[in-house]
C-alpha positions, 0 to 999 in steps of 0.5 A, a space after each residue: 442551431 447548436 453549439 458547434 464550434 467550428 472555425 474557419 476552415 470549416 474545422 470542428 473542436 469536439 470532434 478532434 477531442 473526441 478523436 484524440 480521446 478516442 485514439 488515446 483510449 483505444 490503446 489501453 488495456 482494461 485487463 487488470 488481472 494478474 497471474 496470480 492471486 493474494 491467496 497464491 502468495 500466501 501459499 508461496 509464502 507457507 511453501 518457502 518454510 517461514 520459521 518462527 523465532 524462538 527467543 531464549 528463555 528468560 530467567 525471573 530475575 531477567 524477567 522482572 529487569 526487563 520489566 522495570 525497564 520497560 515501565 521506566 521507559 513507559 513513565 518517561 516518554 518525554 510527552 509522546 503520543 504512543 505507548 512507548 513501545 518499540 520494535 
């Protein structure tokens, strides 16, 4: 006949697997979406009013100091992986 797994009592198995999958299943919800979209966001964003840095400017001489810095920096990375470069 089948593969039926029934026990003593006349019990089977994969029906109370299927009716406990069933009962667990029956109570989720599927909808996924949200109010409101990446794009509202980025909307919401512009609305709130971001304003750009605006750093000082830098004389030459403070231009070419940070310059070498950033080059001794760069040489002396004791054997790292990335470029050096840090925020």
């Amino acid at each position: 006949m089948g593969n039926e797994k029934k026990g003593s009592d006349g019990f089977d198995e994969e029906e109370l697997i299927r009716s406990e999958f069933e009962s667990i299943i029956s109570g989720l919800n599927l909808d996924q979406s949200s109010p409101t979209t990446y794009l509202d966001d980025l909307d919401r964003i512009d609305q709130e009013g971001f304003i750009q840095p605006n750093p000082a400017r830098q004389s030459p001489r403070g231009f070419i100091q940070s310059a070498r810095t950033a080059i001794v920096r760069w040489f002396h990375r004791n054997n790292r992986d990335d470029d050096g470069a840090t925020l």
